[in-house]
C-alpha positions as a Markdown table, in Angstrom:
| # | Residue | x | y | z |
|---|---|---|---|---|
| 1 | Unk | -18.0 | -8.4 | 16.0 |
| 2 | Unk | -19.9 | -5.1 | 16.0 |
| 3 | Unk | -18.9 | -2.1 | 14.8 |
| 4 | Unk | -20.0 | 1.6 | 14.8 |
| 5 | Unk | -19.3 | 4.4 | 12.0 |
| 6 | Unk | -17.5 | 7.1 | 13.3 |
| 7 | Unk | -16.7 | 10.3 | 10.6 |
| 8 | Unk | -13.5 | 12.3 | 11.0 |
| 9 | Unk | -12.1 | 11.2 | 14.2 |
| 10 | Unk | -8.9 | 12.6 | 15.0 |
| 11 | Unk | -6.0 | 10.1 | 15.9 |
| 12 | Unk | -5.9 | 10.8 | 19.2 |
| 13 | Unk | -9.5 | 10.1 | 20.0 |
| 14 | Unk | -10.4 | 7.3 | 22.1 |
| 15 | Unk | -12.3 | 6.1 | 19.7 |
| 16 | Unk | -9.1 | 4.9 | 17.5 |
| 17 | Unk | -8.2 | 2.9 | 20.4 |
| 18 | Unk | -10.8 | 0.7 | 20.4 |
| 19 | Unk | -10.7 | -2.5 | 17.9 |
| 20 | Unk | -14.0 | -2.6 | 17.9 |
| 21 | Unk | -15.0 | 0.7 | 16.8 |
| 22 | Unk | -14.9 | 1.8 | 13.1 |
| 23 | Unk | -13.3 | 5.3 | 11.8 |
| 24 | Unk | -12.1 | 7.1 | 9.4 |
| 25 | Unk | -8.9 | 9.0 | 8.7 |
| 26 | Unk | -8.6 | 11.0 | 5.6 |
| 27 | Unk | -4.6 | 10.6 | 4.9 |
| 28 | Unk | -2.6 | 10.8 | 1.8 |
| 29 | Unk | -0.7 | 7.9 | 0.8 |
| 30 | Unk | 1.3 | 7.1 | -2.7 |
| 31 | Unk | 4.7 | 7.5 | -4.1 |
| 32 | Unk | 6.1 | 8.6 | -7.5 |
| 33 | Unk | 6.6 | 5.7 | -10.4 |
| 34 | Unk | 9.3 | 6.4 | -12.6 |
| 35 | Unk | 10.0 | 3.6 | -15.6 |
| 36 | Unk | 9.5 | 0.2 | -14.8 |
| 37 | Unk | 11.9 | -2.4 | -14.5 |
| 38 | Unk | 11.4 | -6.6 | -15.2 |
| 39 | Unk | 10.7 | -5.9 | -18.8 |
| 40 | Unk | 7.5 | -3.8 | -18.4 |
| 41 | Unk | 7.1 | -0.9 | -21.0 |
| 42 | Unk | 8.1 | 2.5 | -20.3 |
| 43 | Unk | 4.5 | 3.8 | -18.5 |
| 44 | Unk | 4.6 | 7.2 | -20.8 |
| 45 | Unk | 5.1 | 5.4 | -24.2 |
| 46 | Unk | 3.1 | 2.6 | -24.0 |
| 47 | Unk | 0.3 | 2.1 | -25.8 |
| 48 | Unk | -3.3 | 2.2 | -24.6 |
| 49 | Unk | -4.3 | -1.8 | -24.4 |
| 50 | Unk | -8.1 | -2.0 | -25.4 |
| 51 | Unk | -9.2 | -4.8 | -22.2 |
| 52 | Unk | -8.0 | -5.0 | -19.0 |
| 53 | Unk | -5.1 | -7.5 | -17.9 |
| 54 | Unk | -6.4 | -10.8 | -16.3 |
| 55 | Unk | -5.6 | -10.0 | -13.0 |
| 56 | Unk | -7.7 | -6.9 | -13.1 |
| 57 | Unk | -10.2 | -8.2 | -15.2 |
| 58 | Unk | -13.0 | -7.5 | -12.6 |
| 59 | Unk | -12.3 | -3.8 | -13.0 |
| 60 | Unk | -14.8 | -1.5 | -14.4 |
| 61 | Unk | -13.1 | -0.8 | -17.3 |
| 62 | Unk | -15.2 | 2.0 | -18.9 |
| 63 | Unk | -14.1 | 3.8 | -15.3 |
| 64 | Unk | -10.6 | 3.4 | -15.6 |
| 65 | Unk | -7.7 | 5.0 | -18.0 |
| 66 | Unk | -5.4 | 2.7 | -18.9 |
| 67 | Unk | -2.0 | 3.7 | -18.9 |
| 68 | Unk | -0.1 | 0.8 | -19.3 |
| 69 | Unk | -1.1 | -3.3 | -18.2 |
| 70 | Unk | 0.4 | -2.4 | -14.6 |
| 71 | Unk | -1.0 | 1.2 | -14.5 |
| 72 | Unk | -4.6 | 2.5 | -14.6 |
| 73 | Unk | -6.3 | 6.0 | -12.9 |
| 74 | Unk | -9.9 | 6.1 | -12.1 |
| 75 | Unk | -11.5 | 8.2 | -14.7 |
| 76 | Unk | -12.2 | 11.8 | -13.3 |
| 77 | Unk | -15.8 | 11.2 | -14.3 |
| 78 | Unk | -16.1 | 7.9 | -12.4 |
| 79 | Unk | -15.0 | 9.4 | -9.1 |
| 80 | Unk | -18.2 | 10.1 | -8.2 |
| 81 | Unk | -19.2 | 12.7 | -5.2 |
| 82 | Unk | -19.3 | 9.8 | -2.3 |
| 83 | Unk | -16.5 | 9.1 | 0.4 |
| 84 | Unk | -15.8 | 6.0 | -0.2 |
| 85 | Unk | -14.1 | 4.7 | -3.8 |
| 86 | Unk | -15.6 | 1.6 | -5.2 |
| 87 | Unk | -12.8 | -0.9 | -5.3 |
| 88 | Unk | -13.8 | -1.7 | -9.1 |
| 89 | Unk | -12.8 | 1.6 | -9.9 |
| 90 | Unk | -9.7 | 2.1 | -7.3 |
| 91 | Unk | -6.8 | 2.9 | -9.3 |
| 92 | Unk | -4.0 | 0.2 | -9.6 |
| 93 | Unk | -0.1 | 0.4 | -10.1 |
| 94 | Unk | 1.8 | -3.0 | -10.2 |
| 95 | Unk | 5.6 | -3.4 | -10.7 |
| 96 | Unk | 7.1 | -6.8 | -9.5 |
| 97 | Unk | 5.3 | -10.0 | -10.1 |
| 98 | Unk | 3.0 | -10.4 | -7.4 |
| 99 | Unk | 2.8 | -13.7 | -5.6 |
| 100 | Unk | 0.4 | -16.3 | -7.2 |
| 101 | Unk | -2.9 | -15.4 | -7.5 |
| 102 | Unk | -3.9 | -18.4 | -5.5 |
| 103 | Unk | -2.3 | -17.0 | -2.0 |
| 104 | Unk | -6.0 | -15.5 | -1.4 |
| 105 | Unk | -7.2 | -19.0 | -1.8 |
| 106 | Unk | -6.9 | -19.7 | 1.3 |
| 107 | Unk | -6.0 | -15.8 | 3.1 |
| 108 | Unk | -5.7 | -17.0 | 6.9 |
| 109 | Unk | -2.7 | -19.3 | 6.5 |
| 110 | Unk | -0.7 | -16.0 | 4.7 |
| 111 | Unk | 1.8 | -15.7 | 7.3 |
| 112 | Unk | 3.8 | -12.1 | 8.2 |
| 113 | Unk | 6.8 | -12.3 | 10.4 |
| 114 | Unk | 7.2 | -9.5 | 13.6 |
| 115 | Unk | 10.6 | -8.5 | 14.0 |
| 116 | Unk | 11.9 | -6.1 | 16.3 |
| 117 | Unk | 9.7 | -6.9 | 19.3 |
| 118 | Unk | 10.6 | -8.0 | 23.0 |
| 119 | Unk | 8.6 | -11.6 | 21.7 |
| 120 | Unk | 9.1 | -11.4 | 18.2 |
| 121 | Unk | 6.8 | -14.3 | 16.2 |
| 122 | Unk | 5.5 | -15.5 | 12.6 |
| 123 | Unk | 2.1 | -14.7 | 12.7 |
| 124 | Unk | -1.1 | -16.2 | 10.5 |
| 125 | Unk | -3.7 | -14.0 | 9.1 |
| 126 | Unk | -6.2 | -16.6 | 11.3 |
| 127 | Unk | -3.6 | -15.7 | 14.3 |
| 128 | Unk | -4.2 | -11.9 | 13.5 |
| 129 | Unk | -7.6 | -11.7 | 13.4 |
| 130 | Unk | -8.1 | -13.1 | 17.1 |
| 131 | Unk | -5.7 | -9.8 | 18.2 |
| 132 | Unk | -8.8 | -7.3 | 17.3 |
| 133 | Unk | -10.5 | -5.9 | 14.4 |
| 134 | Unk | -10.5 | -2.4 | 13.5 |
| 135 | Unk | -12.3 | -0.9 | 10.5 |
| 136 | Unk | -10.3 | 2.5 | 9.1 |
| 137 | Unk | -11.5 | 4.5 | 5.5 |
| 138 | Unk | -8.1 | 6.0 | 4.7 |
| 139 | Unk | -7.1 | 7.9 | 1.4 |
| 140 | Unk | -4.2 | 6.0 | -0.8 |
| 141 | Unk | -2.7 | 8.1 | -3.0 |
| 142 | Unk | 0.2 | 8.3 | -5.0 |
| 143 | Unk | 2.4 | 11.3 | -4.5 |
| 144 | Unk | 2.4 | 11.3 | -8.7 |
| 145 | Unk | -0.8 | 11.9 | -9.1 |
| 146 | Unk | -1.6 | 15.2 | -10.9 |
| 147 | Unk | 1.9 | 14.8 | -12.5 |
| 148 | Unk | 0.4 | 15.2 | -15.8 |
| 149 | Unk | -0.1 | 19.1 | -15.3 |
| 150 | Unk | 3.6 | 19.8 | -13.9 |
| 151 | Unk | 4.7 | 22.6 | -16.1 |
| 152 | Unk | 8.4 | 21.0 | -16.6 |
| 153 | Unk | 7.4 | 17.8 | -17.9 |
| 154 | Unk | 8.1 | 15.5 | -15.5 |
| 155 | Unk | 8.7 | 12.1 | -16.7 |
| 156 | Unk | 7.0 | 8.5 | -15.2 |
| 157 | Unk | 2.8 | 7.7 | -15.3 |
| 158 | Unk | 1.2 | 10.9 | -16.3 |
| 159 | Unk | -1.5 | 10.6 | -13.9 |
| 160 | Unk | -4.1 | 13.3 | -13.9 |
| 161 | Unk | -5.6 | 13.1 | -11.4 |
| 162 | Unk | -7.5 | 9.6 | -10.8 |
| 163 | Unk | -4.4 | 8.0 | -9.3 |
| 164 | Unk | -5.8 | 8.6 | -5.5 |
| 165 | Unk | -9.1 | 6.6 | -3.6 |
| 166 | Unk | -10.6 | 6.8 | 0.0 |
| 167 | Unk | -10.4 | 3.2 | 0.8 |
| 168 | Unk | -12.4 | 1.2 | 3.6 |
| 169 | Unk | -9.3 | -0.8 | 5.4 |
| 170 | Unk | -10.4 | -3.8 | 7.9 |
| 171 | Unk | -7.4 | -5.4 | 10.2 |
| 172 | Unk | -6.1 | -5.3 | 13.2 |
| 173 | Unk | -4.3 | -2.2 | 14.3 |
| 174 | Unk | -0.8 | -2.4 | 14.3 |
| 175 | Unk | 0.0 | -1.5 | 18.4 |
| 176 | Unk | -2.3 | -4.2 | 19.3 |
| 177 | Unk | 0.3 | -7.0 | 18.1 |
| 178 | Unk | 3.2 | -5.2 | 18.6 |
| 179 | Unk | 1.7 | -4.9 | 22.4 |
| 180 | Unk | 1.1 | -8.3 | 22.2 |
| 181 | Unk | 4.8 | -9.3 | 21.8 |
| 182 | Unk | 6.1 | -7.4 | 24.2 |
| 183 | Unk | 6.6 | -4.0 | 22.7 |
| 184 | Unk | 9.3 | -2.6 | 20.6 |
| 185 | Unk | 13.1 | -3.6 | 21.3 |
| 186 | Unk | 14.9 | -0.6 | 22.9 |
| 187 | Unk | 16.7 | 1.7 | 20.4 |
| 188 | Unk | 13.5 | 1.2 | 17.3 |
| 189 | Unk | 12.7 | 4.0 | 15.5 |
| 190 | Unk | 11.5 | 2.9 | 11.9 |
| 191 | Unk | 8.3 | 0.3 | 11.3 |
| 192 | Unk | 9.9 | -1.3 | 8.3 |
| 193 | Unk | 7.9 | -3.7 | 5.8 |
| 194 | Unk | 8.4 | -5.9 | 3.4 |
| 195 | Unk | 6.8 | -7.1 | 0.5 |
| 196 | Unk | 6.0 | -10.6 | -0.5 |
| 197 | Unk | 6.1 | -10.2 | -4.2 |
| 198 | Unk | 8.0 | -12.6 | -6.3 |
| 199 | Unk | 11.7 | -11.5 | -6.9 |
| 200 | Unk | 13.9 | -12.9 | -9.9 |
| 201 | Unk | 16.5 | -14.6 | -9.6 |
| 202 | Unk | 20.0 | -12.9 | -10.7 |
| 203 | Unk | 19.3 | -9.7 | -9.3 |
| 204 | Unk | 20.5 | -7.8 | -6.0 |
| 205 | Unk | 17.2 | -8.2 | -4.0 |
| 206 | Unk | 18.0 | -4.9 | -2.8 |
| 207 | Unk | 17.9 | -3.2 | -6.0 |
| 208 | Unk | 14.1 | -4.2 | -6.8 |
| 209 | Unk | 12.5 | -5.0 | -3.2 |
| 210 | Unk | 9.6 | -3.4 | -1.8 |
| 211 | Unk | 10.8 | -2.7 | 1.3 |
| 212 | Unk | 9.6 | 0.8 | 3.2 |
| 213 | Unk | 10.4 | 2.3 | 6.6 |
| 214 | Unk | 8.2 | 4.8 | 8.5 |
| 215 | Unk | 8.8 | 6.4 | 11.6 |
| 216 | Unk | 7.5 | 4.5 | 14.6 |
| 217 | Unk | 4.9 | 7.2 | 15.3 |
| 218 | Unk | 3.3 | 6.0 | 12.6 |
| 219 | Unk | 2.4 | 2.8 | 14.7 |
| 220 | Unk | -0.3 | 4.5 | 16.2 |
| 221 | Unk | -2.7 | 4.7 | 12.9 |
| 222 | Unk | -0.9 | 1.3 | 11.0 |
| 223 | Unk | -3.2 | -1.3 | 10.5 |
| 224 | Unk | -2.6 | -4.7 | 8.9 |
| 225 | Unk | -5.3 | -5.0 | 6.6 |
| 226 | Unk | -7.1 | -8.2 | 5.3 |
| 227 | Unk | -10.2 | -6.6 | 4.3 |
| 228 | Unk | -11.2 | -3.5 | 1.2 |
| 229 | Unk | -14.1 | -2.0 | 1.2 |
| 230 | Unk | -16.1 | -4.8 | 3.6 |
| 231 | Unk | -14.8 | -7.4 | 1.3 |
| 232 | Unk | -11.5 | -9.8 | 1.0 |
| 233 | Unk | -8.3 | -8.3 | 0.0 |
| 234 | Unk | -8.0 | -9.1 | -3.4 |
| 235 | Unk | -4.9 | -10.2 | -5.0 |
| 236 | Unk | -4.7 | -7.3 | -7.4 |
| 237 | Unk | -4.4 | -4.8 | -4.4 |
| 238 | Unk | -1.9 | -6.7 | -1.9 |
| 239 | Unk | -4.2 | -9.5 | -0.6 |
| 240 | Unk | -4.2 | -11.5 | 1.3 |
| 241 | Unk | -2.4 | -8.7 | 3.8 |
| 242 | Unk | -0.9 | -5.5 | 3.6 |
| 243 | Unk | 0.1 | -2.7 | 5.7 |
| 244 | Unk | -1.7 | 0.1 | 6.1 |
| 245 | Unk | -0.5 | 3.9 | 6.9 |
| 246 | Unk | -2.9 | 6.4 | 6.6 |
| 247 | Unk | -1.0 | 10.1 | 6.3 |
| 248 | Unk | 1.6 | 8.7 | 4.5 |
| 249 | Unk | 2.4 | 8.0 | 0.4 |
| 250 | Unk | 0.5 | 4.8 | -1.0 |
| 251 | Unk | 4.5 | 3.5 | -1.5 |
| 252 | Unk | 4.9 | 2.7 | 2.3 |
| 253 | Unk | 1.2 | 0.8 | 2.3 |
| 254 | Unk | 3.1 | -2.5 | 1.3 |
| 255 | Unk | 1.3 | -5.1 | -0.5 |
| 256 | Unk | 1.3 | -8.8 | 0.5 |
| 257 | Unk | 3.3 | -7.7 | 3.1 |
| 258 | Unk | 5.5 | -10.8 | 4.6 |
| 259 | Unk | 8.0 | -9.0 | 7.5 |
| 260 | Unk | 7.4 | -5.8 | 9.8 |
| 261 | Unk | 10.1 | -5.4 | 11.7 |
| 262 | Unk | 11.0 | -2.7 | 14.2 |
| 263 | Unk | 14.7 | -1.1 | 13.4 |
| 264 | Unk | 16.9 | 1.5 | 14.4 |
| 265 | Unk | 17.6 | 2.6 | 11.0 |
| 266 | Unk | 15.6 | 2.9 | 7.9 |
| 267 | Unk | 16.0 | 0.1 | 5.2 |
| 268 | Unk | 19.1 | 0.3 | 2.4 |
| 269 | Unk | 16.6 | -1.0 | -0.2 |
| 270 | Unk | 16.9 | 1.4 | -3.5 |
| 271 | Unk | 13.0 | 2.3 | -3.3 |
| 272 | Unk | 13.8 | 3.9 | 0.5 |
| 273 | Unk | 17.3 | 5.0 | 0.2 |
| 274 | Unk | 17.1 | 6.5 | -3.2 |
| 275 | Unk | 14.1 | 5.7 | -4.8 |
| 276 | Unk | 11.8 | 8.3 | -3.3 |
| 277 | Unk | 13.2 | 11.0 | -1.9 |
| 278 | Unk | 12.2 | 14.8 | -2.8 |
| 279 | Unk | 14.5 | 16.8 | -5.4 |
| 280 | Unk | 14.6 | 19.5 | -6.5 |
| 281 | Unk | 13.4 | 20.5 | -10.4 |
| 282 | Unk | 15.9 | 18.8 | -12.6 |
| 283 | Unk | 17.7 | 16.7 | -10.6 |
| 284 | Unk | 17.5 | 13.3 | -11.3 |
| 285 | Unk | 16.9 | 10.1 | -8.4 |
| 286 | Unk | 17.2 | 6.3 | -9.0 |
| 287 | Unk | 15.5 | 4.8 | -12.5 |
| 288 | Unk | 13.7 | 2.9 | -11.0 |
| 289 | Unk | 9.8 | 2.1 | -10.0 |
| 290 | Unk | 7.9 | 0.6 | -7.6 |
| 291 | Unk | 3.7 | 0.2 | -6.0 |
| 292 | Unk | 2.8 | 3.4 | -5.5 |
| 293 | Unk | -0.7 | 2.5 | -3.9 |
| 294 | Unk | -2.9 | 0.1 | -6.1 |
């Protein structure tokens, strides 16, 4: 299908309307880590490792600081003066244990459930991808990058400031399938996602999910994406699908994402309902971290 290039549209251009047409939204998405749960070592005390995990191993690594296994910046140096981030030097923050790697084997049989539509249906990435195609550069970002210069010491990752990218996202845009089913049930007011990471047993899936709702307004700019930077989703940043909502923290772009659903109230899951939420200096939220971007 051909696509144009189309710089700094705004979101209410026409041009974001058509499937076909290619643009570019310069958001801000991310969220603030805190410690890590599932055994993983505290992010601010762990030690430096000197290679890359497997699952990551086809980073750059001389472009990347290494915080922990699970969390790396791209070096300030490495940034580079383009738009677009190269995705072997896109920063990466994992929590849970992602889904086996082998899920992007195959990536059209990865199947996402649509909840909360007149016609709601479980949907193949094959099914998605004959819905329209869209191509949107969009900036992830965690909302703790920079956290290394806050003058009270706050604790979690201390990013500098590598822990953000401008990504090229190809899907299809969210309002095209929920259209295609019929719209949203009366009463909707939060897109809510779920992640398709691997949960252990024993615990409160409530406590550890990655589960994010967003406004509904935000339907108009969601894409479900299958695609980074002109090539596959890879499994180390949420392929074979994962939401994508440019303007908003890298949190709510939900990797592997398994369920959207269309709900009248946001989801009870720890990361939404106490997770991330602004406080103010001092005041403490849940222990507890989560992706913040990838």
């Amino acid at each position: 299908m051909k696509q144009e290039k189309a710089l700094m549209r705004g979101p209410n251009d026409p041009g974001l309307q058509n499937p076909t047409r290619r643009t570019l939204l310069l958001g801000s998405a991310g969220a603030m880590a805190a410690v890590s749960v599932l055994g993983f070592t505290p992010l601010a005390k762990a030690d430096e490792p000197k290679s890359l995990p497997d699952y990551a191993a086809w980073k750059e690594r001389n472009a990347l600081i290494v915080h922990s296994t699970n969390t790396m910046e791209t070096q300030r140096g490495a940034i580079g003066n383009g738009v677009i981030t190269a995705s072997d030097r896109l920063f990466v923050r994992n929590n849970l244990p992602a889904p086996p790697a082998s899920v992007t084997d195959n990536p059209d049989v990865w199947e996402v459930q649509i909840e909360g539509v007149k016609n709601p249906r479980t949907l193949t990435v094959g099914d998605l991808k004959q819905m329209g195609v869209t191509t949107v550069a969009s900036v992830l970002q965690c909302s703790g990058n920079g956290r290394a210069f806050f003058p009270h010491g706050a604790s979690g990752t201390q990013w500098s400031v590598g822990a953000a990218g401008c990504i090229m996202w190809t899907g299809v845009p969210l309002k095209d399938v929920v259209e295609a089913l019929g719209g949203p049930v009366d009463g909707a007011r939060y897109i809510t996602s779920t992640g398709g990471e691997t949960l252990p047993d024993g615990l409160d899936p409530k406590t550890i999910i990655v589960e994010r709702s967003v406004p509904t307004r935000a339907m108009e700019t969601a894409l479900l994406a299958w695609e980074m930077n002109d090539e596959p989703l890879t499994h180390t940043h949420g392929g074979p699908l994962r939401m994508v909502v440019p303007g908003y923290y890298g949190v709510n772009n939900v990797k592997y994402v398994k369920n959207v659903g269309f709900t009248e109230n946001q989801t009870d899951a720890k990361i939404q309902a106490s997770g991330y939420r602004v406080r103010d200096v001092g005041v403490k939220g849940a222990r507890i971290s989560h992706p913040c971007g990838k």
